[in-house]
N, CA and C atoms as a LAMMPS dump frame, in Angstrom:
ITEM: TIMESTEP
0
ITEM: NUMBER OF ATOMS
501
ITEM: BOX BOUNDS ff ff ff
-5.0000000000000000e+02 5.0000000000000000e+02
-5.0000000000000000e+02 5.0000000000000000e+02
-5.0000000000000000e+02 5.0000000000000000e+02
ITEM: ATOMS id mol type element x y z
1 1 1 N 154.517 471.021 297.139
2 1 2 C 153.69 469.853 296.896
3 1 3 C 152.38 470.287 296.244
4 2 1 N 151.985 469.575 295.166
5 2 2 C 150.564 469.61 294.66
6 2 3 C 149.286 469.461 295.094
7 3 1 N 148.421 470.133 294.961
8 3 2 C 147.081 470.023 296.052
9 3 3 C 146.539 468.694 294.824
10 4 1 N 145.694 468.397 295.514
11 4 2 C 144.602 467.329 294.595
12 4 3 C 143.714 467.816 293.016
13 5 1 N 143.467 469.397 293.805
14 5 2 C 143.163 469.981 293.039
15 5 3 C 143.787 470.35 291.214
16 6 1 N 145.028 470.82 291.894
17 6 2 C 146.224 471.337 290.782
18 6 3 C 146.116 470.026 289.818
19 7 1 N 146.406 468.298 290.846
20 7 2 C 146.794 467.298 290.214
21 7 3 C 145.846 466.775 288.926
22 8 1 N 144.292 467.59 289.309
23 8 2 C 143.301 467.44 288.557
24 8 3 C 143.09 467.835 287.152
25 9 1 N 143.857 469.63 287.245
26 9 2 C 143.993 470.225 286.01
27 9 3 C 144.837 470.225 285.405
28 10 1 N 146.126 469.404 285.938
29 10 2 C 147.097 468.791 284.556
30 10 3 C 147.057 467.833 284.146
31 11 1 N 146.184 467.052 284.937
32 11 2 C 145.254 465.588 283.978
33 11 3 C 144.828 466.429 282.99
34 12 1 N 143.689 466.884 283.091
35 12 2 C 142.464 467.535 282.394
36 12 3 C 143.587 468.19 281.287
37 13 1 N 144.569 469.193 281.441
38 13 2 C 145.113 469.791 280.074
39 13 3 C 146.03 468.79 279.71
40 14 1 N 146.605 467.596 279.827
41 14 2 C 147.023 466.401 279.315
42 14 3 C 146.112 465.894 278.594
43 15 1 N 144.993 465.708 278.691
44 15 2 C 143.658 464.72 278.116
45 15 3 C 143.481 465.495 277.146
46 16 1 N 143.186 466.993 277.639
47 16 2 C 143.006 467.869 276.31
48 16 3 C 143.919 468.123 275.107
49 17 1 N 145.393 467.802 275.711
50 17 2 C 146.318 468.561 274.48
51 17 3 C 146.122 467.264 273.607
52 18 1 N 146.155 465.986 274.382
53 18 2 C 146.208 464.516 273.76
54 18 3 C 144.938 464.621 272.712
55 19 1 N 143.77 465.112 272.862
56 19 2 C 142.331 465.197 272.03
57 19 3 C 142.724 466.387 271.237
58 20 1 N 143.325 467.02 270.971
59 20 2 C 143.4 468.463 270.385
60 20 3 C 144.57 467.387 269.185
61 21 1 N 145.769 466.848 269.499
62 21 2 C 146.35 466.331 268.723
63 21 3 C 145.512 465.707 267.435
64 22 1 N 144.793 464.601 268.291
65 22 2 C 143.781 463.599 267.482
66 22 3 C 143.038 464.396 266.813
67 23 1 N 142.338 465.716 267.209
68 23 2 C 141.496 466.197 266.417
69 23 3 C 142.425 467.01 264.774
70 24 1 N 143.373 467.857 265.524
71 24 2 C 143.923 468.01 264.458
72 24 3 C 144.763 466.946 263.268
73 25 1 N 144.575 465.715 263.62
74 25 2 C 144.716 464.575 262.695
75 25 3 C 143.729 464.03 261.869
76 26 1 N 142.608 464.368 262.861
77 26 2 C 141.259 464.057 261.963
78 26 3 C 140.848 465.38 261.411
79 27 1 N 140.625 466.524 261.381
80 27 2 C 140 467.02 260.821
81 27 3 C 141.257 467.894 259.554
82 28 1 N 142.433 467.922 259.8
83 28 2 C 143.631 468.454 258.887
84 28 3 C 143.798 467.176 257.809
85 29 1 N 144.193 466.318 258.881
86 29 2 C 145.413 465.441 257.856
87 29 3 C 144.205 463.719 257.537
88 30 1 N 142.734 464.03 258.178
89 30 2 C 141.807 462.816 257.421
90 30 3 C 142.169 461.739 258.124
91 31 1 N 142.92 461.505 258.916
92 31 2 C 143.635 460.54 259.655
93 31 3 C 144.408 459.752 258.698
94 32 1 N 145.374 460.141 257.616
95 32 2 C 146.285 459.83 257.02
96 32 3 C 147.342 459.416 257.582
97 33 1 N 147.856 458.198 257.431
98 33 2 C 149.356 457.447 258.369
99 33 3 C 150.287 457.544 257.098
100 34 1 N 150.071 458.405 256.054
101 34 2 C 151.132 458.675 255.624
102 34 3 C 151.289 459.818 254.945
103 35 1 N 152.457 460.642 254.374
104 35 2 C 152.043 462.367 253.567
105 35 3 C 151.66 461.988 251.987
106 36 1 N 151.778 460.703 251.619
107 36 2 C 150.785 460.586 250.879
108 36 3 C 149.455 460.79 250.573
109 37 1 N 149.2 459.82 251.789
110 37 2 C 147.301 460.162 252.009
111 37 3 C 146.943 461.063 252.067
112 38 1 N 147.568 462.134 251.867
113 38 2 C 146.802 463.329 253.164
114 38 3 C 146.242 464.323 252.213
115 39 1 N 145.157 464.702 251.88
116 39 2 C 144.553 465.361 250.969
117 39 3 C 144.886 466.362 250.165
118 40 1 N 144.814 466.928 249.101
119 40 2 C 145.427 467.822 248.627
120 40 3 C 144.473 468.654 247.812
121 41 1 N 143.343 469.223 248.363
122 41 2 C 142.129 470.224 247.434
123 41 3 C 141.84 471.179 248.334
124 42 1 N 142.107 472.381 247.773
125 42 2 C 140.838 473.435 248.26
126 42 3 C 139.693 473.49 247.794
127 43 1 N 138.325 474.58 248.579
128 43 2 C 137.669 474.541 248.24
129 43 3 C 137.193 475.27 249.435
130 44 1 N 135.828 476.203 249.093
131 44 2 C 135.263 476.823 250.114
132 44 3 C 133.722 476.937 250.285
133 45 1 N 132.882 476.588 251.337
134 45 2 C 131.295 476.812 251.273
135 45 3 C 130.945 477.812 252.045
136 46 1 N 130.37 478.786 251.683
137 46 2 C 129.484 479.56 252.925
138 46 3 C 128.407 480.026 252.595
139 47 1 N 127.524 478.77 252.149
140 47 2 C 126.323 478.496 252.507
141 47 3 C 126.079 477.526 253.352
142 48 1 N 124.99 477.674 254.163
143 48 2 C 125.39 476.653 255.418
144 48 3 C 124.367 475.388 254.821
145 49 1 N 124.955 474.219 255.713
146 49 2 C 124.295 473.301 255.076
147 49 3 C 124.015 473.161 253.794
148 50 1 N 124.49 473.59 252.541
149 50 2 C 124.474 473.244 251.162
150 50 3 C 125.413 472.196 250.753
151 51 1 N 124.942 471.521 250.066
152 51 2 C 125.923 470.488 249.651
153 51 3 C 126.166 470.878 247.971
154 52 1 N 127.039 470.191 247.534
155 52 2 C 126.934 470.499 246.115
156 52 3 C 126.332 469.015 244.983
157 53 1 N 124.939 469.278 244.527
158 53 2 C 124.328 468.343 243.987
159 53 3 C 124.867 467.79 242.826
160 54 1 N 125.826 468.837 242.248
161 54 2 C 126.356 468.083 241.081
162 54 3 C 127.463 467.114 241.371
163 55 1 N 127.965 467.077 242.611
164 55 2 C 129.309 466.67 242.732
165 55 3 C 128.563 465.088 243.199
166 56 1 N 127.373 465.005 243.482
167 56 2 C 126.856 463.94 244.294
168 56 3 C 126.614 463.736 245.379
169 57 1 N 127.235 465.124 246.121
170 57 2 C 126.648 464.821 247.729
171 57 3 C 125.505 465.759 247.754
172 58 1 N 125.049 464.76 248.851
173 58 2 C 123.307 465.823 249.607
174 58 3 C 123.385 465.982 250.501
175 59 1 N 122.982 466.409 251.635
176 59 2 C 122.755 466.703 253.141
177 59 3 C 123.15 465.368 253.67
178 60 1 N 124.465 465.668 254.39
179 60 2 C 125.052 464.754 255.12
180 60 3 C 124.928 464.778 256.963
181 61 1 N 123.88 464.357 256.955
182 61 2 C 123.568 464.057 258.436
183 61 3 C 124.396 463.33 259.105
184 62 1 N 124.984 462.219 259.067
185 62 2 C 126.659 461.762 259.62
186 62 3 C 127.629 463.035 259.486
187 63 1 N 127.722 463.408 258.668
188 63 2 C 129.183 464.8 258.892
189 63 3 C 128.828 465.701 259.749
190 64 1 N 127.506 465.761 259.84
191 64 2 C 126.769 467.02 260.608
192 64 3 C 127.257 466.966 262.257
193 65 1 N 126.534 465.283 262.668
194 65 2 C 126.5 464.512 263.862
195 65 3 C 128.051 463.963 264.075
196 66 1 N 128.995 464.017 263.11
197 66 2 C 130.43 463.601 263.461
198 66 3 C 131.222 465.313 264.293
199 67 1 N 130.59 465.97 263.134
200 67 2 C 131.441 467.813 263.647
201 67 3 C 130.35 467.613 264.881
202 68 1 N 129.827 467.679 265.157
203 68 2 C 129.296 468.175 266.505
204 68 3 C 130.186 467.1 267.669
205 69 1 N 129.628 466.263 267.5
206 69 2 C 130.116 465.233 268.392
207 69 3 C 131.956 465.146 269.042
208 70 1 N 132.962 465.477 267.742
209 70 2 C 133.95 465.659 267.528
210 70 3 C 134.682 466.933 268.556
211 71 1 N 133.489 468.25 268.924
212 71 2 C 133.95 469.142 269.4
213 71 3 C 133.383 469.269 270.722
214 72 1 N 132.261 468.081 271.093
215 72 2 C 131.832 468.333 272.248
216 72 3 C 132.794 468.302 273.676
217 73 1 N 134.246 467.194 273.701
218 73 2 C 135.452 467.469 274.618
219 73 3 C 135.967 468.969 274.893
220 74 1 N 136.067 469.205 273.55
221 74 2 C 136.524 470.416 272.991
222 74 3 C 136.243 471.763 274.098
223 75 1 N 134.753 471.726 273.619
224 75 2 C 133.145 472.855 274.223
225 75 3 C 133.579 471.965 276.399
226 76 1 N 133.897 470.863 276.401
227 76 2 C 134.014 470.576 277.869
228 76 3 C 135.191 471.032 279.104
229 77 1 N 135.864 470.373 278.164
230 77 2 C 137.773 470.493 278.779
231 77 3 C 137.812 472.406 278.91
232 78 1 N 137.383 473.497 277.515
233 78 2 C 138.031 475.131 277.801
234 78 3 C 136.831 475.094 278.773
235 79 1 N 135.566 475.059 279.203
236 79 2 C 134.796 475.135 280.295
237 79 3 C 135.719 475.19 281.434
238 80 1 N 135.847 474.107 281.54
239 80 2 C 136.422 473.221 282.856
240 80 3 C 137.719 474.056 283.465
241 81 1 N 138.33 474.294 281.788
242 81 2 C 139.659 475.22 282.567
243 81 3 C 139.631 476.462 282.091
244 82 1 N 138.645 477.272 281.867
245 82 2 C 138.551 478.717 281.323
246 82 3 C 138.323 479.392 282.338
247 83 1 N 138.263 480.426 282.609
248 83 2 C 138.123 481.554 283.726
249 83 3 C 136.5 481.761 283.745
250 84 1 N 136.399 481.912 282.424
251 84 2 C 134.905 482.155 282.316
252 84 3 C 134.12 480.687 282.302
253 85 1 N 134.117 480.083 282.261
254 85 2 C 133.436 478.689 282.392
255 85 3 C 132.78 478.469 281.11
256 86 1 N 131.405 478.45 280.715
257 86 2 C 130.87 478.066 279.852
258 86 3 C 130.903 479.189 278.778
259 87 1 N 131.546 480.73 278.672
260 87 2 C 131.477 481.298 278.046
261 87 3 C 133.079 481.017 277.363
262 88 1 N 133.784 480.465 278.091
263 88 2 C 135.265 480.434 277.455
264 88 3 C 135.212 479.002 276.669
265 89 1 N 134.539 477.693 276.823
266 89 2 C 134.378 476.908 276.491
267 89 3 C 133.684 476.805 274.951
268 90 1 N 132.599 478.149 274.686
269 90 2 C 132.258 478.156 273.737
270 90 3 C 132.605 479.139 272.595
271 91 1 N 133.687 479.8 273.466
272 91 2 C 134.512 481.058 272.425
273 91 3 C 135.945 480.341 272.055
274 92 1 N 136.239 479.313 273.115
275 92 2 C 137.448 478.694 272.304
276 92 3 C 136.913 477.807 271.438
277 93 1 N 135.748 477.056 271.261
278 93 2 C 135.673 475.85 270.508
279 93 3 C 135.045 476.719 269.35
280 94 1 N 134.831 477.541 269.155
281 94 2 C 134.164 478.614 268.041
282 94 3 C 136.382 479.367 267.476
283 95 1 N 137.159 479.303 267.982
284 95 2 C 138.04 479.739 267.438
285 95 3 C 138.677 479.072 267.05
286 96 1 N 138.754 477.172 267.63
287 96 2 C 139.755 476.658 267.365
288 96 3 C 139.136 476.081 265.961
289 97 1 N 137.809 475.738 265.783
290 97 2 C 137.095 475.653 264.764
291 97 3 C 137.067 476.194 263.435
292 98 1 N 137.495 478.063 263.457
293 98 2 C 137.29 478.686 262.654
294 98 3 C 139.355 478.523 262.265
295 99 1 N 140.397 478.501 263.266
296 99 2 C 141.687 478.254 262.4
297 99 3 C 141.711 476.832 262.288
298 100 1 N 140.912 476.124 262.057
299 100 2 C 141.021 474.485 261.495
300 100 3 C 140.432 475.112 260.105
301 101 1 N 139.618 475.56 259.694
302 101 2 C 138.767 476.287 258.838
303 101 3 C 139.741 476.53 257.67
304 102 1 N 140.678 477.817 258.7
305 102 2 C 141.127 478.665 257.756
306 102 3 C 142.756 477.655 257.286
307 103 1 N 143.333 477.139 258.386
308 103 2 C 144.395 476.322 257.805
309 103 3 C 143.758 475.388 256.967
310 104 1 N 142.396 474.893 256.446
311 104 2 C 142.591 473.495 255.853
312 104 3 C 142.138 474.628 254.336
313 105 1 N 141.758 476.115 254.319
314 105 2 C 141.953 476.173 253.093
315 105 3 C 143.503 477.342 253.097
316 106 1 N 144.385 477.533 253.847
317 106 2 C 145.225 477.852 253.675
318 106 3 C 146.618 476.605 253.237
319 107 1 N 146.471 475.488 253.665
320 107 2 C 147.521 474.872 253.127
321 107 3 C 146.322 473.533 252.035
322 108 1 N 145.303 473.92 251.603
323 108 2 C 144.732 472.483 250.355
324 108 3 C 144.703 471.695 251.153
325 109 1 N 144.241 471.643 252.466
326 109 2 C 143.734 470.413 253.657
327 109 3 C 142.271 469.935 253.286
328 110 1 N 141.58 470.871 252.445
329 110 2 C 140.395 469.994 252.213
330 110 3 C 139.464 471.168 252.032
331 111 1 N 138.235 470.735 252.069
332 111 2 C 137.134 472.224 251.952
333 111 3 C 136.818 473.079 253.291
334 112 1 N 136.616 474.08 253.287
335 112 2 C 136.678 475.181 254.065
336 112 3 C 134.825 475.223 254.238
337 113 1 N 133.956 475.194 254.873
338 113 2 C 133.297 475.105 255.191
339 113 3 C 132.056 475.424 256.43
340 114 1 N 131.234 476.702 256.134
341 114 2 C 130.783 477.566 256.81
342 114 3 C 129.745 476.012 257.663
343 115 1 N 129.222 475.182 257.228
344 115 2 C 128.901 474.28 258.004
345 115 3 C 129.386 473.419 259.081
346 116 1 N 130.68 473.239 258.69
347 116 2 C 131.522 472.762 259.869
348 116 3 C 131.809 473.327 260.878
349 117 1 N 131.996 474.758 260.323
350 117 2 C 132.093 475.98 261.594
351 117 3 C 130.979 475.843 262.695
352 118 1 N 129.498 476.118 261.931
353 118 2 C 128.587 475.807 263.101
354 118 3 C 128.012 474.721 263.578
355 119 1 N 128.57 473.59 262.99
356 119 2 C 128.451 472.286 263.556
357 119 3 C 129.523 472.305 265.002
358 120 1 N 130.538 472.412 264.372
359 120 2 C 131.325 472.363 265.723
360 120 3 C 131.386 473.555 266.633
361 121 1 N 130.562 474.76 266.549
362 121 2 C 130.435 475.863 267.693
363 121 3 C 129.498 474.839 268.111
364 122 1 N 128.307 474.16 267.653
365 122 2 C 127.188 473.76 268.249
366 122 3 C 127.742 472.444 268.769
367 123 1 N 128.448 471.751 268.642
368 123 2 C 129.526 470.59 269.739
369 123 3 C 129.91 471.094 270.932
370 124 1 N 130.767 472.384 270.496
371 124 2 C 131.323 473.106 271.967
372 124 3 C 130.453 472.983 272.747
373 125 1 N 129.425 474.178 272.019
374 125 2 C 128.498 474.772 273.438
375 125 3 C 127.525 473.276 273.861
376 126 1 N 127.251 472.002 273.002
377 126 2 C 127.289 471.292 273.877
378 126 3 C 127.913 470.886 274.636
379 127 1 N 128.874 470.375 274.805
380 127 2 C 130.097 470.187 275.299
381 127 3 C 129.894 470.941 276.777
382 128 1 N 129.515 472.21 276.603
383 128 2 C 130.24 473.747 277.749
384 128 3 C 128.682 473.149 278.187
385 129 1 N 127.714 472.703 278.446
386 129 2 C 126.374 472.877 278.56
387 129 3 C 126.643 471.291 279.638
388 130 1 N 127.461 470.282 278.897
389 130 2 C 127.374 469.479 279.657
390 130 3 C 128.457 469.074 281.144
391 131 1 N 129.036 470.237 280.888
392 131 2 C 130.034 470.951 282.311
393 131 3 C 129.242 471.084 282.881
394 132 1 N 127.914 472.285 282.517
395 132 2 C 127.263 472.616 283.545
396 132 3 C 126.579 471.998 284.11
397 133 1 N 125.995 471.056 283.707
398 133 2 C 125.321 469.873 284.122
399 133 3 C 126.128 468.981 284.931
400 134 1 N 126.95 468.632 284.6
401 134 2 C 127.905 467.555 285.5
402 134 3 C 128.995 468.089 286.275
403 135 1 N 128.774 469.597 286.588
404 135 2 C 129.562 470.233 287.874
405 135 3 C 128.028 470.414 289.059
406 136 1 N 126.958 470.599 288.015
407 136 2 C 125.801 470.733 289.592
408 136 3 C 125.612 468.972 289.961
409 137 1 N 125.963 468.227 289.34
410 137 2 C 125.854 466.597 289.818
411 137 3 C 126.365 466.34 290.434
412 138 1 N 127.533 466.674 290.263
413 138 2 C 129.332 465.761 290.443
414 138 3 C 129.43 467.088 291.75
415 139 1 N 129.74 467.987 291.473
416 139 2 C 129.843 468.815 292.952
417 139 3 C 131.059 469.08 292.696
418 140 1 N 131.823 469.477 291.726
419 140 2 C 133.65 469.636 292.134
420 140 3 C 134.08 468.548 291.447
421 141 1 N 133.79 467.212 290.959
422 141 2 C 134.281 466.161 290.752
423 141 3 C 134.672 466.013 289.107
424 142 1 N 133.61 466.699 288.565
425 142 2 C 133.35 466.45 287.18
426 142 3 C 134.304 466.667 286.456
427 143 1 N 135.56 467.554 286.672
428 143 2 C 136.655 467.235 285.753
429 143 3 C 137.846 466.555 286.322
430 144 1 N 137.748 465.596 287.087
431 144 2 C 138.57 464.225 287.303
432 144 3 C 137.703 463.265 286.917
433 145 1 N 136.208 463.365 287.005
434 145 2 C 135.958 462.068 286.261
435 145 3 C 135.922 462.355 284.48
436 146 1 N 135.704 462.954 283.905
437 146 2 C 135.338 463.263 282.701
438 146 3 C 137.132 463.206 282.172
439 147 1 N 138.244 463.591 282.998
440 147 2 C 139.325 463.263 282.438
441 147 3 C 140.16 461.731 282.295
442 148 1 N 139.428 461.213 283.414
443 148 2 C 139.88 459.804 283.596
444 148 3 C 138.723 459.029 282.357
445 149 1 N 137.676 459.569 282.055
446 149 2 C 137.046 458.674 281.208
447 149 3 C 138.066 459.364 279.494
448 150 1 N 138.389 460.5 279.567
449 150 2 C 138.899 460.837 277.826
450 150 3 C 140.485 460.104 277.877
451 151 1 N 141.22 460.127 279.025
452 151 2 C 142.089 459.128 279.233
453 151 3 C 141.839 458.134 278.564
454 152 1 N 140.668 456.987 279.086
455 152 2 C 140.785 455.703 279.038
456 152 3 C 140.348 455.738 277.068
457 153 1 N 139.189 456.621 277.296
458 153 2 C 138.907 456.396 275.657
459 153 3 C 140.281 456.93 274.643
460 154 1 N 140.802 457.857 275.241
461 154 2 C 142.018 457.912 274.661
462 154 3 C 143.062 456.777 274.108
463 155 1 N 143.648 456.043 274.839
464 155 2 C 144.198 454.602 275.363
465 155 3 C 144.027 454.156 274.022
466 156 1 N 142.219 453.852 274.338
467 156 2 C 141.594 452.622 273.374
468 156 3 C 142.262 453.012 272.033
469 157 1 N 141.92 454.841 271.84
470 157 2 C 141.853 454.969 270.69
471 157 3 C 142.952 455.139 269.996
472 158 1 N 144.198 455.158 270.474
473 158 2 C 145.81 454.957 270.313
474 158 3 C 145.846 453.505 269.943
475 159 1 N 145.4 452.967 270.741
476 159 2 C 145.678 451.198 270.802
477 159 3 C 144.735 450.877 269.354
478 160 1 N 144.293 451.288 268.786
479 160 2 C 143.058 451.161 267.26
480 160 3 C 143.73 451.616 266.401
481 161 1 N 144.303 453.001 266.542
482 161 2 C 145.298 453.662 265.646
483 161 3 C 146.555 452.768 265.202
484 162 1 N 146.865 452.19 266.418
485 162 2 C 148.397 451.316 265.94
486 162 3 C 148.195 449.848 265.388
487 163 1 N 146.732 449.586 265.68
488 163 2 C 146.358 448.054 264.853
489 163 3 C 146.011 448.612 263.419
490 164 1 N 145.278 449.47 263.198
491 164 2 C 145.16 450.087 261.759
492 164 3 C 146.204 450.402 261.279
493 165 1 N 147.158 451.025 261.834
494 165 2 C 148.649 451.146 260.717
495 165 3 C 149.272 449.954 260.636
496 166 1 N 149.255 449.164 261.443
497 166 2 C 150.423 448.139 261.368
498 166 3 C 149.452 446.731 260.445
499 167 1 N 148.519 446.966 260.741
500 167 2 C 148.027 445.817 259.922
501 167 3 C 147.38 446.04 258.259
């Protein structure tokens, strides 16, 4: 029989594999509902934060605040279930980051981008920062509630996905 405990961390790596899916839909395939859509350019930056002025973009403060935001589950969930806690939280969201990186310029998924990299290490380790914070609150609790809330936002965000394709 399962302790309460156990029942906690296969929520938590359910919630996660379910957000790891979504992410690799958004950040690979653009959230394309078909292999049409789905981008087809390489391209590589490693200058950080440079945009390219001729192309028309400038410093995109939404892309900045989307990669961060995007990896903060990310930087929470390897915390929560890493050995090391906040150090595993911010070495996985720094790796899974860098092969999103390297697959989107290994298969023409899009631009390769030394900014995205440290946008989303800097999501993680928020992310791993706000474990630590909401395990000295919560006391033990914080990854059954934090999984029951990526659950529910999960849900929503399935239930949005299937009104956008179908309509």
């Amino acid at each position: 029989m399962k302790t309460q405990k156990q029942k906690e961390i296969i929520l938590a790596y359910i919630v996660l594999v379910v957000y790891l899916v979504f992410l690799c839909w958004l950040i690979l395939f653009k959230l394309a509902d078909s292999p049409e859509k789905i981008p087809s350019m390489r391209g590589i930056n490693l200058v950080p934060f440079h945009y390219d002025q001729l192309a028309g973009s400038r410093f995109q403060l939404n892309e900045i605040l989307y990669n961060v935001f995007a990896f903060v589950p990310v930087g929470f969930f390897f915390s929560a279930l890493g050995k090391n806690r906040i150090v595993s939280g911010i070495m996985y969201s720094a790796l899974l980051s860098l092969c999103f990186e390297v697959l989107q310029w290994c298969f023409s998924l899009g631009a390769s981008d030394i900014t995205d990299l440290i946008t989303n290490i800097a999501g993680g380790t928020l992310g791993a920062g706000i474990f630590l914070v909401l395990g000295k609150l919560l006391k033990g609790k914080e990854l059954i509630v934090v999984s029951i809330i990526g659950a529910v936002l999960e849900v929503l965000l399935i239930c949005l996905m299937i009104f956008l394709i179908i309509s």
